[in-house]
Biopython code that builds the backbone (N, CA, C, O; Angstrom):
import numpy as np
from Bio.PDB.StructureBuilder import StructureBuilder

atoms = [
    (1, "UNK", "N", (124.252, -97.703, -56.715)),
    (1, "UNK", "CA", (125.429, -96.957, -56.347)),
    (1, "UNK", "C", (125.989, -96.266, -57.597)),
    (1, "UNK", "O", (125.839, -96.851, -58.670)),
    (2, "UNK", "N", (126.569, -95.176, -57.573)),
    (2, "UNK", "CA", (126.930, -94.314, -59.052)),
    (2, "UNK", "C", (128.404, -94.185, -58.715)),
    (2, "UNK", "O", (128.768, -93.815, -57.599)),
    (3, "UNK", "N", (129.312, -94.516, -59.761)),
    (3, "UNK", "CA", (130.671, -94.889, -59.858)),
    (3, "UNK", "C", (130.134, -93.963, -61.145)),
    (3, "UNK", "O", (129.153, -93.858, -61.881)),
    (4, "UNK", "N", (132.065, -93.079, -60.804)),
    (4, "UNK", "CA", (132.451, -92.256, -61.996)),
    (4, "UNK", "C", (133.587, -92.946, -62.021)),
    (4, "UNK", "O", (134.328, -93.354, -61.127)),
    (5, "UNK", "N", (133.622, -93.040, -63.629)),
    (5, "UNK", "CA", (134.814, -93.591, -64.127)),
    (5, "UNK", "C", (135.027, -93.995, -65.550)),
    (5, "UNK", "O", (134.309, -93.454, -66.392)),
    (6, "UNK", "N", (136.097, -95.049, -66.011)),
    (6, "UNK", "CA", (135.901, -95.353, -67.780)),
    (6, "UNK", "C", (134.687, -95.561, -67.790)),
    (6, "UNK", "O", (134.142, -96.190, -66.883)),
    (7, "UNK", "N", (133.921, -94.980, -69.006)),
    (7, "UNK", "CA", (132.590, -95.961, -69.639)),
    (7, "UNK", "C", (131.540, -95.278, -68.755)),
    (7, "UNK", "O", (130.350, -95.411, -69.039)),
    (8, "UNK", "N", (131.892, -94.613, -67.783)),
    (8, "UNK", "CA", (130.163, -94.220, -66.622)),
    (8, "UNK", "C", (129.787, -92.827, -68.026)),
    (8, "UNK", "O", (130.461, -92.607, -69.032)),
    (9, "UNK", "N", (128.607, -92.176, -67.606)),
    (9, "UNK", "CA", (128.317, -91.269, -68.434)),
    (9, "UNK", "C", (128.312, -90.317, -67.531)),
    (9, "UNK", "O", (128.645, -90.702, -66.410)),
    (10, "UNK", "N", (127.989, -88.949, -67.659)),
    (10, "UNK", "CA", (127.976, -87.524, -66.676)),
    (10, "UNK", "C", (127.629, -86.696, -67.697)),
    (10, "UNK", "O", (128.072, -86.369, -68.798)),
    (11, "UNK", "N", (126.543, -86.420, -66.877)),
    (11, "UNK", "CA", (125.678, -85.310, -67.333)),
    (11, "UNK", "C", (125.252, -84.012, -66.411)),
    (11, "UNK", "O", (124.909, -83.966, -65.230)),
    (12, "UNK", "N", (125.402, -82.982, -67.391)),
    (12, "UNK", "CA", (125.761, -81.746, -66.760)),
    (12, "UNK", "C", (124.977, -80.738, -67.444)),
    (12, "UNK", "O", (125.317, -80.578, -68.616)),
    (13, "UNK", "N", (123.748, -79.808, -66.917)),
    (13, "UNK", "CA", (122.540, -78.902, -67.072)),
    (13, "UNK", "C", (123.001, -77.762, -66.618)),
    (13, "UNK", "O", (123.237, -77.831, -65.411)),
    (14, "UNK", "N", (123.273, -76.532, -67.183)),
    (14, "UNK", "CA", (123.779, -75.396, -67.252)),
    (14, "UNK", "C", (122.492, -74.724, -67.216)),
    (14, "UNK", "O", (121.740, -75.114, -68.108)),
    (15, "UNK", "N", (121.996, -73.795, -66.421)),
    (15, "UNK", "CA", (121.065, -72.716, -66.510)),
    (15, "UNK", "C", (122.054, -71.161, -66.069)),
    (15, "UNK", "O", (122.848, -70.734, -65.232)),
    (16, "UNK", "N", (121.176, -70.697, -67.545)),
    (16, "UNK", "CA", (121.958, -68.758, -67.627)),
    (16, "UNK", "C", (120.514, -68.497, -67.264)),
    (16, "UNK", "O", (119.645, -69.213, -67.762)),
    (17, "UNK", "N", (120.141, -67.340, -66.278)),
    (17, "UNK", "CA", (119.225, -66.700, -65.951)),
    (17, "UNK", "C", (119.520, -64.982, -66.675)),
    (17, "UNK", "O", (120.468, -64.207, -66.554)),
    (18, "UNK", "N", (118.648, -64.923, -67.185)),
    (18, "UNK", "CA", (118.777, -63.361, -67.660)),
    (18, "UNK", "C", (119.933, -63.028, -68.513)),
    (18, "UNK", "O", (120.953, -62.611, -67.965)),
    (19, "UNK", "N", (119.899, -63.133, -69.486)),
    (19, "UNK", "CA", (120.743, -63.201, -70.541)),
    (19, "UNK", "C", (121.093, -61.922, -71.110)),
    (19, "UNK", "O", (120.590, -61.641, -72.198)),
    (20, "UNK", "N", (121.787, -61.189, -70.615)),
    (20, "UNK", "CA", (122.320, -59.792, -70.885)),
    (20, "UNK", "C", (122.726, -59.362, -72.365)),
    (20, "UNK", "O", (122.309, -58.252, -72.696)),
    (21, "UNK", "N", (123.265, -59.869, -73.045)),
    (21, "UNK", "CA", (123.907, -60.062, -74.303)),
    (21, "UNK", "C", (123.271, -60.977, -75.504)),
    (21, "UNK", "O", (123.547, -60.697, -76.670)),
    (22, "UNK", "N", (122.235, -62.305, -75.120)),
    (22, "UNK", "CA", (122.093, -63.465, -75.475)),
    (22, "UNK", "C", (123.124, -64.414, -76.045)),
    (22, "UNK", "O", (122.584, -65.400, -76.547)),
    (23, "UNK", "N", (124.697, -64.420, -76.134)),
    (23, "UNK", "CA", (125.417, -64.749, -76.253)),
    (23, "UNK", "C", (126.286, -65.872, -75.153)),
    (23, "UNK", "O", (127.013, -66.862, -75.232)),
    (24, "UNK", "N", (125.752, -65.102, -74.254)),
    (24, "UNK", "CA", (125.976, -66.292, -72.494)),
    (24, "UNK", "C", (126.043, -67.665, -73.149)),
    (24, "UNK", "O", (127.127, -67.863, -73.699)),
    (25, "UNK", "N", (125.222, -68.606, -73.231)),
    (25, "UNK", "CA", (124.848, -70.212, -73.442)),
    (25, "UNK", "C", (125.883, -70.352, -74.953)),
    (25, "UNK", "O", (126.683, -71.277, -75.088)),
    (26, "UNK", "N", (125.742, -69.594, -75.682)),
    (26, "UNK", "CA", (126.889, -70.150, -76.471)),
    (26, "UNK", "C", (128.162, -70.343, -76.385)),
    (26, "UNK", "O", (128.818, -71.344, -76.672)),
    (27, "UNK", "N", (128.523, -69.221, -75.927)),
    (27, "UNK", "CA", (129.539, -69.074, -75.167)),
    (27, "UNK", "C", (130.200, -70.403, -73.954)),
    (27, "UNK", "O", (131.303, -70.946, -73.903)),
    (28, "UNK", "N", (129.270, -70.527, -73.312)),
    (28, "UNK", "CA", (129.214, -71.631, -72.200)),
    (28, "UNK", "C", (129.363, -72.534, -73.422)),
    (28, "UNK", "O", (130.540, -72.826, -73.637)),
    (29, "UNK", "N", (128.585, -72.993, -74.178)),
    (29, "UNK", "CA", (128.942, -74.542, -74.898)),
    (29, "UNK", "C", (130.194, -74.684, -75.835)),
    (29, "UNK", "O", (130.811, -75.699, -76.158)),
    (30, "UNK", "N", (130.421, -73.136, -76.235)),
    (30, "UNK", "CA", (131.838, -73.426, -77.071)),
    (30, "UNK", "C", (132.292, -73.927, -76.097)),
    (30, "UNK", "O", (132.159, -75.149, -76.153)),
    (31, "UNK", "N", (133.029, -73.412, -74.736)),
    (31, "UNK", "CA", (133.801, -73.873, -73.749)),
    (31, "UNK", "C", (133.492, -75.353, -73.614)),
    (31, "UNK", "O", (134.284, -76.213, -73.998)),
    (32, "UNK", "N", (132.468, -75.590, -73.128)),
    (32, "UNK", "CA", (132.273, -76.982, -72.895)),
    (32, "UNK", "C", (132.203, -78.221, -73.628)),
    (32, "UNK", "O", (132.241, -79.392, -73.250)),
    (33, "UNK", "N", (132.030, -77.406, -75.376)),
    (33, "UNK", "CA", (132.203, -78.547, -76.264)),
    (33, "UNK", "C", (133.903, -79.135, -76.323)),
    (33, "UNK", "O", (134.351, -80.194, -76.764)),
    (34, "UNK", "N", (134.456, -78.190, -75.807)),
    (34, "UNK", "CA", (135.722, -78.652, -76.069)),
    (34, "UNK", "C", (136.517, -79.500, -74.915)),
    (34, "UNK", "O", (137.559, -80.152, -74.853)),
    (35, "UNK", "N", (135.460, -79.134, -74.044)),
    (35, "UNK", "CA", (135.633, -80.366, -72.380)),
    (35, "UNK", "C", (134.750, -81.488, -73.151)),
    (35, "UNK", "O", (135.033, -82.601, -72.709)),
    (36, "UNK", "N", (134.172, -81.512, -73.750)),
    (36, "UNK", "CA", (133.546, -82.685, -73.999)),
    (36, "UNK", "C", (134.179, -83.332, -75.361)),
    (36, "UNK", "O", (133.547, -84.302, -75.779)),
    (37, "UNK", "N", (134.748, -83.141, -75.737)),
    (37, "UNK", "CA", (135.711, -83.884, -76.978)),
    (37, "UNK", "C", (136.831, -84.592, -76.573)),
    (37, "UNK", "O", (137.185, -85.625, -77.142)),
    (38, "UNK", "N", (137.720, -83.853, -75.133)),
    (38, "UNK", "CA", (138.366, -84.706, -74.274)),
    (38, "UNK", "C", (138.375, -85.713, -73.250)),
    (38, "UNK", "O", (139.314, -86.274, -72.686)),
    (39, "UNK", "N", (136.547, -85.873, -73.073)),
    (39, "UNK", "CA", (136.142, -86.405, -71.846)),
    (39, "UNK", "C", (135.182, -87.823, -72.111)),
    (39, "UNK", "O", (134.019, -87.486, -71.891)),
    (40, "UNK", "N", (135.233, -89.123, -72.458)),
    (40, "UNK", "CA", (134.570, -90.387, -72.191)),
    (40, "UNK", "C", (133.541, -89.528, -72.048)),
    (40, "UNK", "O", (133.814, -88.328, -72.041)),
    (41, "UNK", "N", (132.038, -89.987, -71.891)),
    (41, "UNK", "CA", (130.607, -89.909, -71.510)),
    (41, "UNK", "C", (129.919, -88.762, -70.682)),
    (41, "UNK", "O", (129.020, -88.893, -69.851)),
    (42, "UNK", "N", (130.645, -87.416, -71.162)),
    (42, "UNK", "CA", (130.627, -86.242, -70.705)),
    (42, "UNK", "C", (129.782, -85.504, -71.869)),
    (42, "UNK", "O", (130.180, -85.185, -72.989)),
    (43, "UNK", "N", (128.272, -85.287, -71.191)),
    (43, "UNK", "CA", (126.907, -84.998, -72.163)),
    (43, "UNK", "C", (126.291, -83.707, -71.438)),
    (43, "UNK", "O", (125.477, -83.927, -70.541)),
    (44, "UNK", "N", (126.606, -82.400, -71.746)),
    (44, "UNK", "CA", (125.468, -81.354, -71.138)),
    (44, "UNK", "C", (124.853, -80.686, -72.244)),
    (44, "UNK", "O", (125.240, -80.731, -73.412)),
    (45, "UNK", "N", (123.434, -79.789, -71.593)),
    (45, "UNK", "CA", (123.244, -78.896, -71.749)),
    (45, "UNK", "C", (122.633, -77.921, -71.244)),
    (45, "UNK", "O", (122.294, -77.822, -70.065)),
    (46, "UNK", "N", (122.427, -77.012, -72.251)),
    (46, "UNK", "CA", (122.559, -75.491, -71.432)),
    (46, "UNK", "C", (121.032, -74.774, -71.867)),
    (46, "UNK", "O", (120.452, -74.719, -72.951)),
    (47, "UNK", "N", (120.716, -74.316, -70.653)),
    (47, "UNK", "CA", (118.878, -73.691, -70.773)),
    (47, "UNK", "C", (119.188, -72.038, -70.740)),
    (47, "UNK", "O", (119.467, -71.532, -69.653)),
    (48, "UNK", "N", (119.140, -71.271, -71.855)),
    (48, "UNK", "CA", (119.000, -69.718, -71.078)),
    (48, "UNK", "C", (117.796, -69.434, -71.051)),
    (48, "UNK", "O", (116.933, -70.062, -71.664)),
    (49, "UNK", "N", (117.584, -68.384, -70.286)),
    (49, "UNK", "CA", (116.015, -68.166, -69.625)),
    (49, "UNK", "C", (116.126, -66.551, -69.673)),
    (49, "UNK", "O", (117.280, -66.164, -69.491)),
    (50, "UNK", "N", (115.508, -65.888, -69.806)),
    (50, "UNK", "CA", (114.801, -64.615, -70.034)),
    (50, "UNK", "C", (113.392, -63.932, -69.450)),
    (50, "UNK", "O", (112.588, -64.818, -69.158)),
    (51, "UNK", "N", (113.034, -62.973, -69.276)),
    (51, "UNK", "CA", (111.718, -62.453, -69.116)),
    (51, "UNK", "C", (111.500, -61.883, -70.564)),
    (51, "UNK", "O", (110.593, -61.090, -70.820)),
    (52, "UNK", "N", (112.125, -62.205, -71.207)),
    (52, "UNK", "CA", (111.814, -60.820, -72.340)),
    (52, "UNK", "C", (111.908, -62.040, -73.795)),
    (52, "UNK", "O", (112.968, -62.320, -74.354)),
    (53, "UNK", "N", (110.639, -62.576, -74.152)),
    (53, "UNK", "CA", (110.513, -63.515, -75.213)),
    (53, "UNK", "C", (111.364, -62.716, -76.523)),
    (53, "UNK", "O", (112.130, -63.201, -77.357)),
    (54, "UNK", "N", (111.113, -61.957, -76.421)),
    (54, "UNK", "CA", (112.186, -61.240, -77.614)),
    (54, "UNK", "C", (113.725, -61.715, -77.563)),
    (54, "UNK", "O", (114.245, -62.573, -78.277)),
    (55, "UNK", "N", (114.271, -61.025, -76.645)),
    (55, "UNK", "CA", (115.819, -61.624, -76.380)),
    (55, "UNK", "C", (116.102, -63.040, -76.701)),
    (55, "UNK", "O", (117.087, -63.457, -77.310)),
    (56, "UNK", "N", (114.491, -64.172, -75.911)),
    (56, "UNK", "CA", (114.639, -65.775, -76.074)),
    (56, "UNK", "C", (114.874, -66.030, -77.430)),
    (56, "UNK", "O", (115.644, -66.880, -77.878)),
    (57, "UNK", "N", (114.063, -65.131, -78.158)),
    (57, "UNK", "CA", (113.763, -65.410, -80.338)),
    (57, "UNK", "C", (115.221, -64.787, -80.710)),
    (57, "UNK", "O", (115.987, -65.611, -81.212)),
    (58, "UNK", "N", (115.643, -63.694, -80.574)),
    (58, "UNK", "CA", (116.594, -63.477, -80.903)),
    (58, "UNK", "C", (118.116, -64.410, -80.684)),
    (58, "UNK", "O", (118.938, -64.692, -81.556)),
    (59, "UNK", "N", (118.141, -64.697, -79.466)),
    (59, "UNK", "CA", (119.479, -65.962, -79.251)),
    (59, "UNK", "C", (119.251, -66.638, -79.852)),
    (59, "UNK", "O", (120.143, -67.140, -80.535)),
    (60, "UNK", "N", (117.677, -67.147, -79.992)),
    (60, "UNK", "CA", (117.554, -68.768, -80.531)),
    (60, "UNK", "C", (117.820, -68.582, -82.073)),
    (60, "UNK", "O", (118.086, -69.555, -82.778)),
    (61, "UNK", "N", (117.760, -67.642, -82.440)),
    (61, "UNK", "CA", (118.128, -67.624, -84.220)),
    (61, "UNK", "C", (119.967, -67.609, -84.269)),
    (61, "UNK", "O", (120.385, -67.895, -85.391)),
    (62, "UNK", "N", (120.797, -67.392, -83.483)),
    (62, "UNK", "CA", (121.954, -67.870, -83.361)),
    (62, "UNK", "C", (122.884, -66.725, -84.597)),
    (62, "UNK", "O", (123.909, -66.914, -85.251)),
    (63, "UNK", "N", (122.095, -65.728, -84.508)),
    (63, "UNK", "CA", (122.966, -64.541, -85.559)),
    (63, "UNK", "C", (123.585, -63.718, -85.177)),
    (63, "UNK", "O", (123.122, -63.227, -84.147)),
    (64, "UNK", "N", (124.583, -63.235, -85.563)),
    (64, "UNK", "CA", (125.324, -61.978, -84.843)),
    (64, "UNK", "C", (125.881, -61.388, -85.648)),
    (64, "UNK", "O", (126.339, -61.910, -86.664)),
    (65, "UNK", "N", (125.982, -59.838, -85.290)),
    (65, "UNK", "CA", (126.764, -58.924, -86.037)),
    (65, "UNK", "C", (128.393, -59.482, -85.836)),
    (65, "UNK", "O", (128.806, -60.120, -84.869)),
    (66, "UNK", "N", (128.935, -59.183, -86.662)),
    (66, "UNK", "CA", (130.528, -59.656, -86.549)),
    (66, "UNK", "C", (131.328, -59.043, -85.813)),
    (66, "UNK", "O", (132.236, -59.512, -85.127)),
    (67, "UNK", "N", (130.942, -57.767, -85.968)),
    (67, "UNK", "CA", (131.727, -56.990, -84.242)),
    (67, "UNK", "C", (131.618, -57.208, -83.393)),
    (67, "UNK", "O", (132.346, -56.800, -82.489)),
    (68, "UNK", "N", (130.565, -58.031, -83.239)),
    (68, "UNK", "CA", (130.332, -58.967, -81.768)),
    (68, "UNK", "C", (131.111, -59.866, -81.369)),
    (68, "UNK", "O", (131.236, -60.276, -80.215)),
    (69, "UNK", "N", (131.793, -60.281, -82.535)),
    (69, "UNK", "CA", (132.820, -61.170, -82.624)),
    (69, "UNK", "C", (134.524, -61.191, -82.619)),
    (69, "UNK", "O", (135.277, -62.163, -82.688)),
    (70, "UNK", "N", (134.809, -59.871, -82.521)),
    (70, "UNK", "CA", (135.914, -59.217, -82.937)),
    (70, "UNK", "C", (136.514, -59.615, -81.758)),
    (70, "UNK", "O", (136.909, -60.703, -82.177)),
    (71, "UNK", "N", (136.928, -59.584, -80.496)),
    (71, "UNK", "CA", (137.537, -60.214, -79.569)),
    (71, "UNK", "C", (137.287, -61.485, -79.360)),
    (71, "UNK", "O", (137.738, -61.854, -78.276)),
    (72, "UNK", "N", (136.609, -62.523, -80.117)),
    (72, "UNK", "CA", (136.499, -64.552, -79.676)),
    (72, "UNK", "C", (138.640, -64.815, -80.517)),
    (72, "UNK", "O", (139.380, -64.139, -81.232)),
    (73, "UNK", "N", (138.673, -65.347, -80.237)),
    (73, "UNK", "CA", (140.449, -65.812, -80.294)),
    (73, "UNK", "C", (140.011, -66.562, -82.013)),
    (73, "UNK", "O", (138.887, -67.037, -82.177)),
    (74, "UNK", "N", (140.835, -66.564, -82.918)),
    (74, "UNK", "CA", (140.570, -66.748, -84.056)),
    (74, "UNK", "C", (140.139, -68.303, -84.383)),
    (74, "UNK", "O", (139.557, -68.611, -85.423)),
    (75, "UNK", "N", (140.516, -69.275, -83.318)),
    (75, "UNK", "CA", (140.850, -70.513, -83.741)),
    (75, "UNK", "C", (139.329, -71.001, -83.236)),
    (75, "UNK", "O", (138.775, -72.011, -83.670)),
    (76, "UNK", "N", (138.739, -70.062, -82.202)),
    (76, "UNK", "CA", (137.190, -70.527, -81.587)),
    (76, "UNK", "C", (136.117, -69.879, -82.906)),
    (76, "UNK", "O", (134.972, -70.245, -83.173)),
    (77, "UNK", "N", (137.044, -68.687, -83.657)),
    (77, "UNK", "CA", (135.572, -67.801, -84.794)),
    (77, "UNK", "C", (135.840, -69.053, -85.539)),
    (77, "UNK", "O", (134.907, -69.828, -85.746)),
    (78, "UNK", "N", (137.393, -69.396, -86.084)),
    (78, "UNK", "CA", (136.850, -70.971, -87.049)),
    (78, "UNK", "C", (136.075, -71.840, -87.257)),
    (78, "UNK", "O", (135.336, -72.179, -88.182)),
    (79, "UNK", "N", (136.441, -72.336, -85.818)),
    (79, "UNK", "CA", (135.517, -73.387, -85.215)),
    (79, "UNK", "C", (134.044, -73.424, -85.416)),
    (79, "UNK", "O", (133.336, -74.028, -86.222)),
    (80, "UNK", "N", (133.773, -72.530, -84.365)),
    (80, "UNK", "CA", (132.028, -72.172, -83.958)),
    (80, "UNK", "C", (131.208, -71.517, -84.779)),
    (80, "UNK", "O", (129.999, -71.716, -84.896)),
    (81, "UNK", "N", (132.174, -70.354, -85.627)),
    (81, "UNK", "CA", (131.458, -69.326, -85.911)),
    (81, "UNK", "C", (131.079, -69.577, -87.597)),
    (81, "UNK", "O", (131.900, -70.124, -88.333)),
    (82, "UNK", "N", (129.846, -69.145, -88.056)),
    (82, "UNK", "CA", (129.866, -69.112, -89.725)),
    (82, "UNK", "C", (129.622, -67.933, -90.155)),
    (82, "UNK", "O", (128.761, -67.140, -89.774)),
    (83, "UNK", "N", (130.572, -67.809, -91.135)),
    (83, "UNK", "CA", (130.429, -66.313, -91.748)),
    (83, "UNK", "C", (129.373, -66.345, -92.769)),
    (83, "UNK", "O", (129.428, -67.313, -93.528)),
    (84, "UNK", "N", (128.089, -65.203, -93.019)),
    (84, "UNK", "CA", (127.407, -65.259, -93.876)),
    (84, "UNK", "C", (127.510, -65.741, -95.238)),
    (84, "UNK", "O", (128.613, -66.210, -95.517)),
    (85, "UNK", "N", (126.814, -65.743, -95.973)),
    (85, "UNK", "CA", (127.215, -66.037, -97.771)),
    (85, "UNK", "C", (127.527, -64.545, -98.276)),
    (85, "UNK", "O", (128.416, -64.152, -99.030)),
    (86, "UNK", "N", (126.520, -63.853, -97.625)),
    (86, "UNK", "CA", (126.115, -61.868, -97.945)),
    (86, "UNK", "C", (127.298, -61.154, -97.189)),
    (86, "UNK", "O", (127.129, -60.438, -96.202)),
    (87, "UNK", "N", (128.849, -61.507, -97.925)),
    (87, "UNK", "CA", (129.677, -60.538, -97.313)),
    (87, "UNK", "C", (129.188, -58.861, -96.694)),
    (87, "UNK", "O", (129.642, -58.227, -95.741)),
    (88, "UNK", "N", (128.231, -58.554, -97.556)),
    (88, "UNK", "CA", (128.092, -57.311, -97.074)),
    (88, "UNK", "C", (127.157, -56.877, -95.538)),
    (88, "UNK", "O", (127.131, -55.928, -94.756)),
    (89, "UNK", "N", (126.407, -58.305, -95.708)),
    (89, "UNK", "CA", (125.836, -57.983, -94.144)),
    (89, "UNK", "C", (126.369, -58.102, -92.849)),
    (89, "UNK", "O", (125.829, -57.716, -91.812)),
    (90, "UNK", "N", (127.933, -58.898, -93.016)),
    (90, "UNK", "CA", (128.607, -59.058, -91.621)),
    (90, "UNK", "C", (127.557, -59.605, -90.384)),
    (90, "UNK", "O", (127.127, -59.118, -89.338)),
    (91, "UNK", "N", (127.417, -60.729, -91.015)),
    (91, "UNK", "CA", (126.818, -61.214, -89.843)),
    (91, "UNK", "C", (127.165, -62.929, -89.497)),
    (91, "UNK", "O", (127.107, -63.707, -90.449)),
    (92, "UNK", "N", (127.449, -63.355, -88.391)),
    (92, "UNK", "CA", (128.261, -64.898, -88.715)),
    (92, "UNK", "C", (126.825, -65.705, -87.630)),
    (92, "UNK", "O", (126.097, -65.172, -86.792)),
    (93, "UNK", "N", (126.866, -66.766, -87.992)),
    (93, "UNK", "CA", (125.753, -67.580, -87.118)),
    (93, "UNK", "C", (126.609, -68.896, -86.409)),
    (93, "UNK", "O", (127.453, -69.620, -86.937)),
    (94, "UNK", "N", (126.093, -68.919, -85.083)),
    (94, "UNK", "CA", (126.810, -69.905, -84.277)),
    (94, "UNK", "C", (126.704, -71.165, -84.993)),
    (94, "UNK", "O", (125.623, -71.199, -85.580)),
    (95, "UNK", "N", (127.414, -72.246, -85.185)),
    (95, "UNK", "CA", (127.878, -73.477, -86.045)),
    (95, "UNK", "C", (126.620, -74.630, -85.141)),
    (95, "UNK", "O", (126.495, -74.688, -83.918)),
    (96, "UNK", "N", (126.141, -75.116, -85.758)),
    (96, "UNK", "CA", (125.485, -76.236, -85.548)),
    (96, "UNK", "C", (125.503, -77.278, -84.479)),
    (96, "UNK", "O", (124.556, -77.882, -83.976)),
    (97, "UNK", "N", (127.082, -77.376, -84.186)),
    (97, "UNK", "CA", (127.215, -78.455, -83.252)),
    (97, "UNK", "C", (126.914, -77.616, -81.797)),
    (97, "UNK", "O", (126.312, -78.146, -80.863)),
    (98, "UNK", "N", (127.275, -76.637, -81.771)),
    (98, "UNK", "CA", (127.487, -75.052, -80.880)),
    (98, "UNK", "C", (125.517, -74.952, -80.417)),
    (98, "UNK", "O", (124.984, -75.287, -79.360)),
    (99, "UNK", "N", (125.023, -74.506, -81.386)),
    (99, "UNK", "CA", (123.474, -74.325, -81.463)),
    (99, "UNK", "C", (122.729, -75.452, -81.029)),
    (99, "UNK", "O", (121.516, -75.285, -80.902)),
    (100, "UNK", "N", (123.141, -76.402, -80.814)),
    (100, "UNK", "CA", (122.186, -77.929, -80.648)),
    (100, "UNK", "C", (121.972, -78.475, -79.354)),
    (100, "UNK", "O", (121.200, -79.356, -78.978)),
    (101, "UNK", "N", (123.211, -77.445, -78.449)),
    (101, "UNK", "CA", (123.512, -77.663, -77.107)),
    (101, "UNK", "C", (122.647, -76.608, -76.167)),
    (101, "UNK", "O", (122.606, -76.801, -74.952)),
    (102, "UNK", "N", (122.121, -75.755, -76.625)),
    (102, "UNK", "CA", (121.304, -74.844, -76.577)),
    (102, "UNK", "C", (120.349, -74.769, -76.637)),
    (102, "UNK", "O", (119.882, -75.088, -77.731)),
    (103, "UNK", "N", (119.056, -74.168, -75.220)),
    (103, "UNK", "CA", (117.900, -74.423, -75.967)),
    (103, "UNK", "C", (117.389, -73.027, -74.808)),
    (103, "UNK", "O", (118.064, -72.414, -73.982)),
    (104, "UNK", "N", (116.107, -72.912, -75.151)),
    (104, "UNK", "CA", (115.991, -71.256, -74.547)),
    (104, "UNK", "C", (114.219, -71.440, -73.962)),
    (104, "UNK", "O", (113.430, -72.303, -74.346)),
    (105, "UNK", "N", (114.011, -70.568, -73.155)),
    (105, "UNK", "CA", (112.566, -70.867, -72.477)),
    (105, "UNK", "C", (112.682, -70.029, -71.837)),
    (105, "UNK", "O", (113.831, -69.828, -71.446)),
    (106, "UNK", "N", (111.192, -68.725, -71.193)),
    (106, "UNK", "CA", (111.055, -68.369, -70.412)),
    (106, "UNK", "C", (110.326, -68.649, -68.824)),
    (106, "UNK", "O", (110.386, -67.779, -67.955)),
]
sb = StructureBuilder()
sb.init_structure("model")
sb.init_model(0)
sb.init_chain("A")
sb.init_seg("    ")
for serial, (resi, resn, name, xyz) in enumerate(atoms, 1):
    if name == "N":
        sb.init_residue(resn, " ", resi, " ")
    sb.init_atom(name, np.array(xyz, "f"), 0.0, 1.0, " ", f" {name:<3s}", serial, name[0])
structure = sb.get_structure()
């Protein structure tokens, strides 16, 4: 019998189909990392899927131009986001805890 409650665990598998942006699944786990910092035994993750192995390589390297970034609310770019070492390339990479929740396959 499965009882939710103190101490039970819940686990939760997110699939993005067709990843327009490749930004989708991160996106989804910022949100959800922060349901999961408030929540007892609350464990997901998230699969994006693609036809286009390119798009899959590209998300999975977790880089972005910083204008990509210019509308995330400042306290989530803190958080999630890392700003290069190479000020001049403007480019920030999704944070580790963010990237780990993530995994990509066509």
């Amino acid at each position: 019998m499965n009882q939710y409650g103190a101490g039970m665990r819940r686990d939760l598998k997110i699939l993005v189909r067709r990843m327009l942006n490749r930004r989708e699944p991160y996106t989804i786990a910022m949100v959800t990392e922060r349901i999961q910092g408030s929540t007892s035994g609350f464990e997901f993750m998230i699969l994006g899927t693609d036809i286009s192995t390119k798009v899959l390589e590209r998300a999975a390297k977790a880089v972005y131009r910083m204008e990509r970034a210019e509308t995330v609310p400042a306290q989530i770019k803190k958080k999630y986001l890392l700003r290069s070492k190479d000020r001049e390339k403007n480019l920030v990479k999704i944070a580790p805890e963010v990237s780990i929740m993530s995994a990509f396959a066509d």
